[in-house]
NURODREN-693064 format. One record per residue: z, x, y of N, C-alpha, C in turn. Coordinates in pm, whole numbers, padded with zeros to 5 digits, always signed. Layout:
<sites>
ZXYZXYZXY;...
</sites>
This chain:
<sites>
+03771+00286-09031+03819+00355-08918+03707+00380-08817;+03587+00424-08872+03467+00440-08771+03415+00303-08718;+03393+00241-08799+03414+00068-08741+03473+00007-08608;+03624+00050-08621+03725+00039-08539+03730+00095-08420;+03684+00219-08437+03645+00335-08334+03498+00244-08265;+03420+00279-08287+03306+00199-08215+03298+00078-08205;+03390-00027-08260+03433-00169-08214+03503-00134-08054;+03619-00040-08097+03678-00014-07935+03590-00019-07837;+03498+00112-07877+03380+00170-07742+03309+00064-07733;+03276-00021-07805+03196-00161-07782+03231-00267-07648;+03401-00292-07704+03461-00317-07617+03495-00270-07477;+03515-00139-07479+03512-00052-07336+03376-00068-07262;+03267-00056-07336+03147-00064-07226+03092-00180-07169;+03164-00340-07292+03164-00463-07268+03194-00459-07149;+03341-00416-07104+03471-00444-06953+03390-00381-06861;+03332-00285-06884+03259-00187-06772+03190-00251-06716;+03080-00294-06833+02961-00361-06782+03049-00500-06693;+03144-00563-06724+03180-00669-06658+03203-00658-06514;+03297-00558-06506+03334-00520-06362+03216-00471-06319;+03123-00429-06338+02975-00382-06307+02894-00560-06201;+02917-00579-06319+02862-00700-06264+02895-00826-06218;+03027-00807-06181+03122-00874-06077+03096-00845-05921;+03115-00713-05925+03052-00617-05795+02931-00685-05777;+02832-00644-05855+02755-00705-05828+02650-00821-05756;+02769-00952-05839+02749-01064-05803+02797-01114-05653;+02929-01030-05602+02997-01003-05486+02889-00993-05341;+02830-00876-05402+02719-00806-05293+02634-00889-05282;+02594-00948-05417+02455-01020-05392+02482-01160-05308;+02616-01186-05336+02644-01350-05240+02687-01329-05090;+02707-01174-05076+02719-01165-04961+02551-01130-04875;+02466-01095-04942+02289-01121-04914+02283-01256-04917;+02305-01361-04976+02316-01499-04987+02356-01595-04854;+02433-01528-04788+02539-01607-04729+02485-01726-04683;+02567-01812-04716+02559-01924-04721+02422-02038-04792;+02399-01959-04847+02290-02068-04977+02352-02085-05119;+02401-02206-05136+02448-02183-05242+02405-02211-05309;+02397-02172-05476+02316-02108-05607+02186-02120-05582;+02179-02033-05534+01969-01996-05520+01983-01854-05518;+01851-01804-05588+01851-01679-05627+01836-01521-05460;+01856-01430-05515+01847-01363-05428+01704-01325-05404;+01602-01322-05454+01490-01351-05393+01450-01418-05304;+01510-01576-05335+01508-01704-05228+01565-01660-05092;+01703-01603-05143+01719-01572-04978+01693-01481-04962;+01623-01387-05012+01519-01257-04936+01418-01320-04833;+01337-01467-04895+01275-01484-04848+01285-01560-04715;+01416-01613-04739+01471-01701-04614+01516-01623-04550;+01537-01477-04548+01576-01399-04442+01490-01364-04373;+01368-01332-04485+01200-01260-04419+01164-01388-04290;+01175-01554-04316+01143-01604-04227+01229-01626-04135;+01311-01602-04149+01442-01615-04002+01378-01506-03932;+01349-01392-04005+01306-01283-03898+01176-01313-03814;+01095-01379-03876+00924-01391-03819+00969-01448-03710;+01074-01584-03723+01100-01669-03653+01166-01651-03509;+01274-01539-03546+01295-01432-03429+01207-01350-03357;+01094-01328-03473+00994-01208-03366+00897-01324-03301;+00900-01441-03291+00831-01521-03263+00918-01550-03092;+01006-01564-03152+01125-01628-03052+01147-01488-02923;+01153-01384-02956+01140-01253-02884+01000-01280-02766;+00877-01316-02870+00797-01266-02756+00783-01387-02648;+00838-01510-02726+00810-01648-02619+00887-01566-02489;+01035-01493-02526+01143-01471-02416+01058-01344-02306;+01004-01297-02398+00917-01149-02324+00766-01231-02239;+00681-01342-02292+00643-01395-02220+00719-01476-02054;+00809-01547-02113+00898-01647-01967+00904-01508-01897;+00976-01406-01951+01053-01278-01863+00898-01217-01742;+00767-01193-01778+00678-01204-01694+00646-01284-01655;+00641-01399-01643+00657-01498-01568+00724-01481-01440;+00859-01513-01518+00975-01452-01384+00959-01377-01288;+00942-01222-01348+00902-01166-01291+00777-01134-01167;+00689-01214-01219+00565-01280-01118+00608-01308-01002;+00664-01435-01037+00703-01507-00931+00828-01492-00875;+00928-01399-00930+01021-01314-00815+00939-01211-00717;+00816-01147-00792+00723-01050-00688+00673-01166-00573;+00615-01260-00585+00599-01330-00483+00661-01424-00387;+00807-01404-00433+00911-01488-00331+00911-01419-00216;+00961-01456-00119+01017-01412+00011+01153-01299+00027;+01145-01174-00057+01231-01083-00036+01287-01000+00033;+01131-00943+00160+01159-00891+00263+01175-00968+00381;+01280-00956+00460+01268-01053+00613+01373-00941+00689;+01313-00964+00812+01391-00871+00905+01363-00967+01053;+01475-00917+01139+01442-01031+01253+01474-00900+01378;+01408-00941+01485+01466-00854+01641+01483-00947+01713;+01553-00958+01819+01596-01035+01893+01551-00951+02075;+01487-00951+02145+01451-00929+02279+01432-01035+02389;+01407-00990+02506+01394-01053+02631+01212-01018+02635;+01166-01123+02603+01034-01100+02595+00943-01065+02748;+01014-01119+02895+00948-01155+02958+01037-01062+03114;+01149-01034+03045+01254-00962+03160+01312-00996+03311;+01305-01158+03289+01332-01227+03358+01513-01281+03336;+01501-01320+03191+01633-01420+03194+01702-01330+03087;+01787-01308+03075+01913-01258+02979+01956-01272+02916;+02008-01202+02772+02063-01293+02669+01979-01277+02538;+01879-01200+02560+01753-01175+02455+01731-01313+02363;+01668-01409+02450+01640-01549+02388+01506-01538+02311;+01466-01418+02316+01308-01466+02237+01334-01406+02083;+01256-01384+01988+01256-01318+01835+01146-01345+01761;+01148-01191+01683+01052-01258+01617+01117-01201+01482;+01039-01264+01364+01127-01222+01230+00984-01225+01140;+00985-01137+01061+00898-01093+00915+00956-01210+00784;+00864-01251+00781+00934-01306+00599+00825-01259+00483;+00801-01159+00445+00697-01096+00317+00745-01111+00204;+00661-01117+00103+00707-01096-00042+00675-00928-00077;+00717-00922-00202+00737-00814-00245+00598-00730-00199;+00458-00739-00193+00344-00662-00118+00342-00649+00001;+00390-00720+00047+00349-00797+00198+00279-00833+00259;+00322-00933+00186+00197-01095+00256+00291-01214+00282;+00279-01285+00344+00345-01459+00428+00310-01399+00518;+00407-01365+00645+00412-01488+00781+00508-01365+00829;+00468-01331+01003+00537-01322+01098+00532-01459+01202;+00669-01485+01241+00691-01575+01315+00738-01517+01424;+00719-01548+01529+00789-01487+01704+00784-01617+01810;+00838-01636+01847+00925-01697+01952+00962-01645+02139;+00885-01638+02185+00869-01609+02318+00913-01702+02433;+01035-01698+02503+01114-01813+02522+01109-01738+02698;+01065-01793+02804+01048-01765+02926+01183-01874+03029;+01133-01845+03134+01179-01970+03226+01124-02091+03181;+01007-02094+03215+00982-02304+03191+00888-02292+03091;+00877-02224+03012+00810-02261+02873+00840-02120+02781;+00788-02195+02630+00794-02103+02527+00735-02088+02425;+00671-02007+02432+00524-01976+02306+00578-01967+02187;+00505-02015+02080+00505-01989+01940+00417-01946+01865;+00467-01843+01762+00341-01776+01711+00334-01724+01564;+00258-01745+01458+00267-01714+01359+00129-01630+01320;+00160-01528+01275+00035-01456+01203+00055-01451+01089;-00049-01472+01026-00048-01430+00861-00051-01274+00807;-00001-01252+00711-00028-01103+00673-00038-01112+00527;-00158-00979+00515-00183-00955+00339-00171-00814+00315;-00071-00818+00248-00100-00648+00153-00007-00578+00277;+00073-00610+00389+00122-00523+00457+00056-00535+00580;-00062-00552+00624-00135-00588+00702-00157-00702+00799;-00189-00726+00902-00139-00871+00963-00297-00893+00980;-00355-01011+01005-00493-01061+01040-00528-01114+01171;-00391-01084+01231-00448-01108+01396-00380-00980+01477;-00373-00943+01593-00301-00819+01635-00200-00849+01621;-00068-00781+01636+00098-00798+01662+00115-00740+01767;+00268-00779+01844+00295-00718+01917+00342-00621+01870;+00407-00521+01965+00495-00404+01917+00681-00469+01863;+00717-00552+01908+00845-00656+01792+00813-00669+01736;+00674-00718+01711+00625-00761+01536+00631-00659+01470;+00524-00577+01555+00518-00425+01407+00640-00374+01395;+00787-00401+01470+00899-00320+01461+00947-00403+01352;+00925-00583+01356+00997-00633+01210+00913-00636+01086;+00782-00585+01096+00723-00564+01012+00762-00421+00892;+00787-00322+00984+00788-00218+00925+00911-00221+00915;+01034-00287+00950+01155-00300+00906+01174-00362+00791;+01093-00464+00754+01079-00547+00656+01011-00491+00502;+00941-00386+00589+00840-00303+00460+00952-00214+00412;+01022-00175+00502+01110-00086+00454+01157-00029+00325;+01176+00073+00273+01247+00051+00091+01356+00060+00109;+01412+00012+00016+01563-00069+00026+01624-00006-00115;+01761-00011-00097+01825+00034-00206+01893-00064-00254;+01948-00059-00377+02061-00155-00435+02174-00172-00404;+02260-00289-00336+02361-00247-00297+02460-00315-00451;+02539-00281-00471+02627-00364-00598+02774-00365-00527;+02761-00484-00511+02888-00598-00436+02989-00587-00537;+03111-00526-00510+03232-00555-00640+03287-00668-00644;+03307-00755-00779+03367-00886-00774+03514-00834-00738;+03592-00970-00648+03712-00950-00579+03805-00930-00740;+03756-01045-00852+03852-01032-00939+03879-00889-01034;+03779-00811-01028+03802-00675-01087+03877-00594-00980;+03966-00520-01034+03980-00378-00930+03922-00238-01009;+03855-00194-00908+03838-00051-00971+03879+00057-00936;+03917+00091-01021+04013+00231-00970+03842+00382-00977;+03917+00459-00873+03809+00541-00841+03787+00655-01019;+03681+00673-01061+03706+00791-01132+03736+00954-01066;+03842+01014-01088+03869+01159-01074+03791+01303-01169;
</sites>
């Protein structure tokens, strides 16, 4: 009878342990995914290098991203234009001049001085905000229009509607 009795409990902790380690095996193939029969170490380790491989892959993207960034600071972002009668003769404000700076401000003012029988052209260079030859007073007006700080405007796509929040 004591036999019988601890044959049972033998049996009961047998099933336990089974479903124990069914679970088990469950969890561990879901750490696995997709290697099939290789141990869970193996794919510990094939996870450890997927990750290096990502932190590798991160900083290439964090390198390009300054890059970018560089050379969006040095595109042509600021431009502003005036349009006047340079000479107050003819009508119609045919002359202009326009700023094109990058993000410091440096390129090029261009102006355009358009008279009766002729018409001047003129470009100054500028660094840091600064121009390297004098300006006129249109220039410094599209200059400092151009320096201006600017806000974000965010354009709504036609295909969304947005309803106002209350």
């Amino acid at each position: 009878m004591v036999a019988l009795g601890v044959g049972a409990a033998g049996c009961m902790l047998a099933a336990g342990a089974q479903v124990r380690f069914g679970r088990l095996r469950r969890e561990c193939s879901l750490l696995q995914a997709g290697a099939e029969r290789s141990s869970f170490i193996v794919a510990a380790a094939r996870t450890a290098s997927e990750l290096e491989r990502l932190r590798v892959d991160v900083g290439g993207l964090h390198q390009e991203f300054e890059n970018f960034r560089g050379a969006v600071d040095e595109s042509i972002r600021r431009v502003a234009v005036h349009r006047y009668d340079a000479f107050g003769e003819m009508g119609g404000r045919l002359s202009w001049s326009v700023a094109l700076l990058d993000e410091t401000g440096d390129d090029v003012v261009l102006s355009a001085l358009v008279g009766r029988t002729d018409t001047r052209c003129y470009a100054k260079a500028m660094r840091g905000g600064a121009p390297e030859a004098r300006l006129s007073p249109e220039e410094q007006q599209v200059v400092s229009a151009a320096l201006r700080p600017t806000r974000a405007v965010r354009i709504p796509s036609p295909a969304k509607q947005h309803t106002p929040i209350a």
